[in-house]
NUTI-253978 format. One record per residue: residue in three letters; x negated, z negated, y of N, C-alpha, C, O in turn; residue number from 1. Coordinates in Angstrom, 3 decimals, decimal comma. Example, Ala and Ser with C-alpha at 12.3 -4.5 7.8 and 13.67 -1.06 7.14 Angstrom:
// NUTI-253978
aa_n.c1_n.c3_n.c2_ca.c1_ca.c3_ca.c2_c.c1_c.c3_c.c2_o.c1_o.c3_o.c2_i
ALA_-13,190_-7,800_-5,690_-12,300_-7,800_-4,500_-13,200_-7,800_-3,300_-14,236_-8,465_-3,319_1
SER_-12,850_-7,080_-2,250_-13,670_-7,140_-1,060_-12,900_-7,870_0,030_-13,409_-8,039_1,138_2
END
This chain:
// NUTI-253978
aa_n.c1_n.c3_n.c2_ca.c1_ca.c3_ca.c2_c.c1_c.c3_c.c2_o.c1_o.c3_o.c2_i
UNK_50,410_-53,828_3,246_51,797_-53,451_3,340_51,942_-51,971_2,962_51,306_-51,061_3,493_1
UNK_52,749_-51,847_2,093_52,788_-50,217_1,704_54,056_-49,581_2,392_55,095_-50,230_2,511_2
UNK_53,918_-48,183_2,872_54,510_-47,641_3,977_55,647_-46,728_3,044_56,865_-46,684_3,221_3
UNK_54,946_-46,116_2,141_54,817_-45,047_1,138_54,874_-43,594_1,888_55,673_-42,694_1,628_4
UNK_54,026_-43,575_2,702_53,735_-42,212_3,603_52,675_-41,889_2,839_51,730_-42,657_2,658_5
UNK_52,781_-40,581_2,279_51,682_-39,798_2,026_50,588_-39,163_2,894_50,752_-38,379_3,828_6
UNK_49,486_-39,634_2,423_48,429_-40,024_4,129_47,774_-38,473_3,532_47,874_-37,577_4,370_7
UNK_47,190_-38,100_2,333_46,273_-37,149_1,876_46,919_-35,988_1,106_46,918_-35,906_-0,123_8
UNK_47,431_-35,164_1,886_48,924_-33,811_1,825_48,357_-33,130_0,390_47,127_-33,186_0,409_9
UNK_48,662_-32,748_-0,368_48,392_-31,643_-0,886_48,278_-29,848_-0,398_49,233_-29,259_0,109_10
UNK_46,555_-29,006_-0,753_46,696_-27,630_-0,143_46,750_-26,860_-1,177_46,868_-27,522_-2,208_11
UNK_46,717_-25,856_-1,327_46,788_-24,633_-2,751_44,665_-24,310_-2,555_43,873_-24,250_-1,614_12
UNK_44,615_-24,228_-3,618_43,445_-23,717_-3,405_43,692_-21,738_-3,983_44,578_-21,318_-4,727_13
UNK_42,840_-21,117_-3,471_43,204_-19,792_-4,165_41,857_-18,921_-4,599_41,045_-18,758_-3,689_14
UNK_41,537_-18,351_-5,876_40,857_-17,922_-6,184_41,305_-16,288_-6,405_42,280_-15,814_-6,988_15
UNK_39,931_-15,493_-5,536_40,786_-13,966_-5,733_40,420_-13,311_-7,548_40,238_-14,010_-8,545_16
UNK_40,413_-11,968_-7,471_40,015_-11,639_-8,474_38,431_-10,723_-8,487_37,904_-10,140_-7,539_17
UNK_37,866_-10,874_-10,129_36,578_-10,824_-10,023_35,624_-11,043_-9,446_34,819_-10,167_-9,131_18
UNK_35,448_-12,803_-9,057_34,659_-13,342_-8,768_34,376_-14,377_-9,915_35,136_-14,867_-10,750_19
UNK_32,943_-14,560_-9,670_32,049_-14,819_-10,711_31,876_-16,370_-10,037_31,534_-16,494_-8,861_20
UNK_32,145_-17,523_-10,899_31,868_-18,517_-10,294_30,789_-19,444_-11,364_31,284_-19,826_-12,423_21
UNK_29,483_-19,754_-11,101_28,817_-20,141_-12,023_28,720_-21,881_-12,525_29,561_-22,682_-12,118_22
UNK_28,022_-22,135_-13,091_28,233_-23,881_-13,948_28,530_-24,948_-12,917_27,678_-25,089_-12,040_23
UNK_29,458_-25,619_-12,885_29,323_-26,968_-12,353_29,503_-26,837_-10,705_28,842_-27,536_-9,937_24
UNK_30,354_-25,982_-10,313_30,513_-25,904_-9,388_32,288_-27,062_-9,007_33,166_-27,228_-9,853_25
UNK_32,317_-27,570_-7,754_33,113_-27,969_-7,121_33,890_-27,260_-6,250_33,292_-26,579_-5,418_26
UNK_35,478_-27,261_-6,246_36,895_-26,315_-4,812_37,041_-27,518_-4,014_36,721_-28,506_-4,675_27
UNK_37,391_-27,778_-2,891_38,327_-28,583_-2,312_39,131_-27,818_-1,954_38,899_-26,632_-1,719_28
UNK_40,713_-28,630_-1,806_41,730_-28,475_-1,870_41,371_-27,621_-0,392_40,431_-27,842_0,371_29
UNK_42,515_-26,513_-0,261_42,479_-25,479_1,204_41,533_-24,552_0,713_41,631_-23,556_1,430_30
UNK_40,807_-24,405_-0,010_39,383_-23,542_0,014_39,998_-22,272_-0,784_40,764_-22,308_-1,747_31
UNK_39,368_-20,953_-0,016_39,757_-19,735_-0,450_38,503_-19,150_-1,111_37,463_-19,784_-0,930_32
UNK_38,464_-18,338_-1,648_37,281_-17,589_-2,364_37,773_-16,279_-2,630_38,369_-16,056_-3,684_33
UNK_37,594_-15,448_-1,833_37,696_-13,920_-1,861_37,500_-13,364_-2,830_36,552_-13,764_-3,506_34
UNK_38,449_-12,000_-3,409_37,762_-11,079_-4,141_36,242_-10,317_-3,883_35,725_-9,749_-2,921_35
UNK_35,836_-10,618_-5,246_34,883_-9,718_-5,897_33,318_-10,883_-5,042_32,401_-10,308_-4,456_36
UNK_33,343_-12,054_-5,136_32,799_-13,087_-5,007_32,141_-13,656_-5,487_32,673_-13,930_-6,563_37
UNK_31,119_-14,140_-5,432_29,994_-14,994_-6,545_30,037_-16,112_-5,459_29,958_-16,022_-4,234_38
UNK_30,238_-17,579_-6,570_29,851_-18,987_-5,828_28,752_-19,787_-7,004_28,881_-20,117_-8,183_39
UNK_27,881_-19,867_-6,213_26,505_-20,202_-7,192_26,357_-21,430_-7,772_26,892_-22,232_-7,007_40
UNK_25,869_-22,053_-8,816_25,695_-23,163_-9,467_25,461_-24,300_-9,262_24,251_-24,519_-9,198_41
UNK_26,483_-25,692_-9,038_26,943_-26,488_-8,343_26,630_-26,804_-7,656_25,655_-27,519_-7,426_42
UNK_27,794_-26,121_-6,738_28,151_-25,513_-5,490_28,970_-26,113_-4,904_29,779_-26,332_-5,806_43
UNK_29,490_-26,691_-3,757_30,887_-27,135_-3,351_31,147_-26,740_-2,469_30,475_-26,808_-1,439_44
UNK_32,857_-25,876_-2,685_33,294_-24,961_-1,908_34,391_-25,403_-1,061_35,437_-25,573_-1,687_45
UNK_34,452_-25,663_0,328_34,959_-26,151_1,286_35,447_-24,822_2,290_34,571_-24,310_2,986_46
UNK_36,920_-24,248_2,356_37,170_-23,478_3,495_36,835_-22,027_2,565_36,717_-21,946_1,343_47
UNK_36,729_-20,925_3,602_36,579_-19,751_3,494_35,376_-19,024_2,563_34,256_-19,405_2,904_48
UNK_35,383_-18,179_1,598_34,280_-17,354_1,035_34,896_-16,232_1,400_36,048_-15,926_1,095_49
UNK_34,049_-15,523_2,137_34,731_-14,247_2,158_34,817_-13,150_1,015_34,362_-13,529_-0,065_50
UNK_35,209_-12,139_1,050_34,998_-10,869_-0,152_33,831_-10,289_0,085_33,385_-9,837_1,139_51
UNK_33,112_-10,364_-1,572_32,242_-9,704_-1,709_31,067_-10,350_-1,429_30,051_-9,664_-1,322_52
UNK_30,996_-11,793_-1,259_30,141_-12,695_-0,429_29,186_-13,652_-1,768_29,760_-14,080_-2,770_53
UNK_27,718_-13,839_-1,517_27,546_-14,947_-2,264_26,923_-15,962_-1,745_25,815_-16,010_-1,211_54
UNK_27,948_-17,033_-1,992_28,003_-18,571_-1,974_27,356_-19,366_-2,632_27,545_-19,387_-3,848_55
UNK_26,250_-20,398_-1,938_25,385_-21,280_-2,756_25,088_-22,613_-1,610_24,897_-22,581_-0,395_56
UNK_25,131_-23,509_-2,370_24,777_-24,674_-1,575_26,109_-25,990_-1,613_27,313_-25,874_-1,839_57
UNK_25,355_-27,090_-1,321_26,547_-27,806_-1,019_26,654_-28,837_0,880_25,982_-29,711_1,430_58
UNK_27,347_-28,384_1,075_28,549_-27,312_0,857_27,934_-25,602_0,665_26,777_-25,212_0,820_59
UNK_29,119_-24,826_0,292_28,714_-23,539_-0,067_28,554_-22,997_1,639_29,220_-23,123_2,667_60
UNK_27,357_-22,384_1,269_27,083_-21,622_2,604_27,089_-19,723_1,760_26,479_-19,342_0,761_61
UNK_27,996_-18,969_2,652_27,135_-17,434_2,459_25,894_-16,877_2,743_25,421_-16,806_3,877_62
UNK_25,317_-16,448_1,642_23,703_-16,135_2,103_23,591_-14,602_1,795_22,508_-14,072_2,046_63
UNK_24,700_-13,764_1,228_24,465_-12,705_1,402_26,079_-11,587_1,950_26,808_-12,113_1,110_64
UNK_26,653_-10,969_2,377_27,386_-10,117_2,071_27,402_-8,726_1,625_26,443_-7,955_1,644_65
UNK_28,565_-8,490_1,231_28,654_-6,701_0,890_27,763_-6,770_-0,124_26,773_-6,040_-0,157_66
UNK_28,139_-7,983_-1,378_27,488_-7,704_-2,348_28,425_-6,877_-3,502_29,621_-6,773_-3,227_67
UNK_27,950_-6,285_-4,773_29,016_-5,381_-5,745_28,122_-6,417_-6,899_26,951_-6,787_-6,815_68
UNK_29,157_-6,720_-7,995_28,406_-6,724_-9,532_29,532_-6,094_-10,150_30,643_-5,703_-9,792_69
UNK_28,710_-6,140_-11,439_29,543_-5,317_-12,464_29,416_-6,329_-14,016_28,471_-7,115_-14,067_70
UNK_30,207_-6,271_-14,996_30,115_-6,736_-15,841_29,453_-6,046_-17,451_29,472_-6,342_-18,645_71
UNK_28,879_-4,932_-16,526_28,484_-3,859_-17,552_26,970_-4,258_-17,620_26,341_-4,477_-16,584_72
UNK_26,409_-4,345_-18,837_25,197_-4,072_-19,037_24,122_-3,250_-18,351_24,207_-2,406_-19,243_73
UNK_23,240_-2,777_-17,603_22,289_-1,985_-17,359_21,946_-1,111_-18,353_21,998_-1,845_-19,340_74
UNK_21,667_-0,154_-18,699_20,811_0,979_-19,719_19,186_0,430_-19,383_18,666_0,076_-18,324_75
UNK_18,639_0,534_-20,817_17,404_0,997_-20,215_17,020_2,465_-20,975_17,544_3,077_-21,906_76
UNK_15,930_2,702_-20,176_16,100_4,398_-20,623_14,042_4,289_-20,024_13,333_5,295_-20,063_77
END
C-alpha cells in the first residue's frame, strides 16, 4: 500500500574550502568536511571532518589533526 510519505528526508552535504579529497572516495548525505581537509582514498565520509583534519577509512575515521598542505611544489636546493 503506498502512503506517499517520504520515509528517507533529504540533508545538504557541505564541503569547505581547500580540502583535498583523494580517488574514489564516498559523502553521505548530512556529512560535513571542514576547511583545509584531506579525506583519503576510498574513503566513506559519514558526519563530521573537522578543519585541518585527515580522514581515512571506511567509515572515515581522523587519524591526524592540525594538519597544513600547500599546493606549491617543494624546492630542492
Amino acid at each position: 500500500m503506498e502512503t506517499g510519505i517520504l520515509l528517507n528526508h533529504n540533508k545538504d552535504v557541505s564541503i569547505g574550502n581547500h580540502v583535498w579529497i583523494c580517488d574514489n572516495f564516498r559523502v553521505l548525505k548530512g556529512s560535513i568536511i571542514e576547511d583545509g581537509s584531506v579525506v583519503g582514498a576510498r574513503s566513506l565520509v559519514s558526519g563530521l571532518i573537522d578543519e585541518n583534519s585527515l580522514a581515512v577509512g571506511s567509515p572515515a575515521k581522523v587519524v591526524k589533526r592540525n594538519i597544513y598542505w600547500s599546493r606549491e611544489r617543494a624546492s630542492k636546493q
